[in-house]
N, C-alpha and C positions, 0 to 999 in steps of 0.2 A: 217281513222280518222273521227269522227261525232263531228262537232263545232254546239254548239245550240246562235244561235244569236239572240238577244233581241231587238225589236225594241219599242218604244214608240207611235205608229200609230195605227189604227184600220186597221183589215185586209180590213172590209167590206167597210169603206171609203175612203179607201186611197188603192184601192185596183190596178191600173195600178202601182203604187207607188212600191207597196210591191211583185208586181212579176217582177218589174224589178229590184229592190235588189235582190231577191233569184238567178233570171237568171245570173246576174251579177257575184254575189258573186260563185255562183259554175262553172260558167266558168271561175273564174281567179285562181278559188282554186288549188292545187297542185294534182296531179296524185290519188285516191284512198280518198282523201278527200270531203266530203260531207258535206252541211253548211244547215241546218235548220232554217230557219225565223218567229219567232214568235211575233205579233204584242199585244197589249192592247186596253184593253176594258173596259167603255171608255177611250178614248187614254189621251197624254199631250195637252188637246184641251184649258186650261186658264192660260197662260204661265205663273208661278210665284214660289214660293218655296214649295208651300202646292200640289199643283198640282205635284214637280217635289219628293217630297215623298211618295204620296200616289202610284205613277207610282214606285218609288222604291222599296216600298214595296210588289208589285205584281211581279217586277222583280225578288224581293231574293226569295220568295216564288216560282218559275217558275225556279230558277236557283237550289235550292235544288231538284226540282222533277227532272229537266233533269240530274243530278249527279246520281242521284238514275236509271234513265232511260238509263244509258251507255254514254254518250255523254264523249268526251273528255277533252270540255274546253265549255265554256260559254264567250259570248263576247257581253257585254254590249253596244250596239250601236246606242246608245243618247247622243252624244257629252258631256252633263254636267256630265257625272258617276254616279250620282246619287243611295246612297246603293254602291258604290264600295267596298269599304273598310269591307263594314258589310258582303258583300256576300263573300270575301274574305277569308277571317275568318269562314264561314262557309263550303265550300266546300274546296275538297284537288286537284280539279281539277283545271288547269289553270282559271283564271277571268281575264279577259279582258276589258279596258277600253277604249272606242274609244278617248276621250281625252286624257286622260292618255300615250296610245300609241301614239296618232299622235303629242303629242305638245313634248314628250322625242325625237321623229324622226325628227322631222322639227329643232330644237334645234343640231342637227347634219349638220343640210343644212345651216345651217346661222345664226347669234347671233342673230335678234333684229325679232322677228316676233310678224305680222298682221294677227290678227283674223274678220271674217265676219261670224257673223253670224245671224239664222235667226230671232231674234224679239230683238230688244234696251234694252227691260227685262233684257235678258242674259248677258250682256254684263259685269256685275260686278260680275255674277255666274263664269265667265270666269278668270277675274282678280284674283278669288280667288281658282281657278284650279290650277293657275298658280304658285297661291304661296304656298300651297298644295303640288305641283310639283317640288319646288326647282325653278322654273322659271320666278320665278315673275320678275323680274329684266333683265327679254329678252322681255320681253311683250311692243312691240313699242306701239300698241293700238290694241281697239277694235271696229267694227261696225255693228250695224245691219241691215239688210236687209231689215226690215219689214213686210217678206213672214209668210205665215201659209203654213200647209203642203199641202193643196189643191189648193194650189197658182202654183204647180208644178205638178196638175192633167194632167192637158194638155202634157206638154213637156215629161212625163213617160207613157203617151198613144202613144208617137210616131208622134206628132205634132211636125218638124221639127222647125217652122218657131215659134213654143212657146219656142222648147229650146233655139235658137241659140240669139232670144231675153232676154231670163232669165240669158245668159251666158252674155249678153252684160252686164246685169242692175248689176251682180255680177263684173265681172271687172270695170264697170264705181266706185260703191262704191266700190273696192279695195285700187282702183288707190290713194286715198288719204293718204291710210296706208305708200306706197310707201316715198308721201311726210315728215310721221312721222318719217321716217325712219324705218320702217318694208324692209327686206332683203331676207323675203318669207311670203309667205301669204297661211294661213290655213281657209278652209271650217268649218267653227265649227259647223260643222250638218253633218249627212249623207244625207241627203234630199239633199245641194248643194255639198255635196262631189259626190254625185251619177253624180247629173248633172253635174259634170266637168269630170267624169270619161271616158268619152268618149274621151277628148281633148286629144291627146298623147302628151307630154313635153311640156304641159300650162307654158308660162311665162305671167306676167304681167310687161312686161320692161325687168330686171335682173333677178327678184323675181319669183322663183318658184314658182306654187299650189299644195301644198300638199292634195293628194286623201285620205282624212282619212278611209273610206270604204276600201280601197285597206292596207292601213298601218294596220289598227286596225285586219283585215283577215289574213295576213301575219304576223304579231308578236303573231297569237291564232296559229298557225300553227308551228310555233318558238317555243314556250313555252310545245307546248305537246310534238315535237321531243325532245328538252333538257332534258325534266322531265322524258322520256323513253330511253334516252342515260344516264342520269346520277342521275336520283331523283332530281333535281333541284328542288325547290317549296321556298316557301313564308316564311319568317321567321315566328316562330311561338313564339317569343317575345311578346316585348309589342305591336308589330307593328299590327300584323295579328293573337295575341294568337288565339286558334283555341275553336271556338264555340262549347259545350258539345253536347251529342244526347239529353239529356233533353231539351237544349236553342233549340234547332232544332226545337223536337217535338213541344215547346211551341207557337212558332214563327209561326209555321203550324198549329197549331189548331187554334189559333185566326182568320188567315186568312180563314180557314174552317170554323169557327163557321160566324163572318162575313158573308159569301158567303151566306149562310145557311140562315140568317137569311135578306138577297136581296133577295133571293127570296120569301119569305113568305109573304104574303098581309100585310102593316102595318095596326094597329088596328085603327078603326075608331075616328076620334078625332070629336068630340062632340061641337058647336058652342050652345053660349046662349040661342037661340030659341030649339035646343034641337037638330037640326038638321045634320045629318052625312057631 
């Protein structure tokens, strides 16, 4: 089984980061499966909604090449999903939402859950996952952290004494979900789902932490065994109707013609004095 997983970071940036996801993810992977990490360039570096489309739209475009390239399932592993729904609809292989998957799983651990995640931004992108999800009404609250991704350069370099500090400053802002009445509490990033992925049976009190990096890996692994036990796949209703090769093609050539046209020198723009 070959999972092609989506991340939202620069390899070359965030690059202690991104090989300990890959390390991660295919050592917890299952016997014969193999998970491929693919990062973006430039990355989700201006947190907000234009930035978390234009990352979308490099991921649909990345998630039709790897369906063409044999991959099994693709898993979108940017907590917000961002293009879910659209990449859906275009491939027949599993899609994967790291939201998606980890807020349906935690939703099984406990009715009222607490989300942390990383910039205050998100925090209403989340609210509205939720309710997207059928869950808005389990949703105790949400927090932000305040981190960028290079906030946790250190502690994925193997700086022991940055993670277990980074752990603290996540559970210290957890701890208040608790008070809303959250009953488990969700990493709403792979970034701190990673950094707790080491903790084995994390509570914060009563309240479980849910490892979405670990849930979102294991339900793309779920879904390709079911689809090859029994065809299982995605309604192709109004929900997920399935995108034509024409909308494919077209959708790919924009982003090819775009590409195409970053690289080429922009034409000289001309100021009053006359000068370039």
């Amino acid at each position: 089984m070959r999972i092609f997983w989506q991340s939202f970071v620069d390899a070359s940036v965030n690059a202690p980061y991104m090989a300990r996801l890959s390390e991660y993810l295919n050592a917890i992977a299952a016997p014969g499966t193999s998970v491929h990490v693919e990062g973006i360039s430039p990355p989700d570096r201006e947190f907000g909604r234009l930035a978390e489309l234009r990352c979308a739209i490099q991921a649909i475009d990345n998630g039709i090449a790897a369906e063409q390239g044999g991959f099994d399932a693709f898993v979108m592993g940017h907590f917000q999903d961002p293009g879910l729904y659209e990449l859906r609809s275009a491939l027949d292989i599993p899609v994967i939402g790291t939201g998606e998957a980890t807020l349906l799983a935690a939703s099984q651990l406990g009715r009222r859950l607490g989300l942390v995640t990383l910039d205050p931004v998100f925090e209403v992108w989340h609210y509205e996952q939720a309710e997207r999800y059928g869950l808005g009404g389990r949703i105790a609250h949400v927090v932000g952290l305040g981190c960028k991704p290079e906030d946790f350069a250190a502690a994925f370099a193997g700086d022991q004494e940055a993670q277990a500090r980074m752990i603290r400053d996540f559970v210290a802002c957890a701890r208040p979900l608790l008070e809303r009445g959250a009953d488990v509490v969700i990493p709403a990033g792979v970034l701190p789902g990673l950094l707790i992925g080491r903790e084995h049976g994390l509570k914060i009190d009563h309240a479980p932490v849910v490892n979405c990096a670990a849930v979102a890996l294991k339900n793309a692994e779920m879904w390709v065994q079911l689809r090859r036990l029994n065809g299982t796949e995605p309604s192709r209703g109004p929900s997920f109707s399935r995108a034509s090769a024409l909308a494919r093609e077209d959708f790919r050539a924009l982003l090819a013609c775009n590409t195409q046209l970053c690289r080429e020198p922009s034409p000289a723009v001309e100021t009053k004095n006359g000068a370039a």
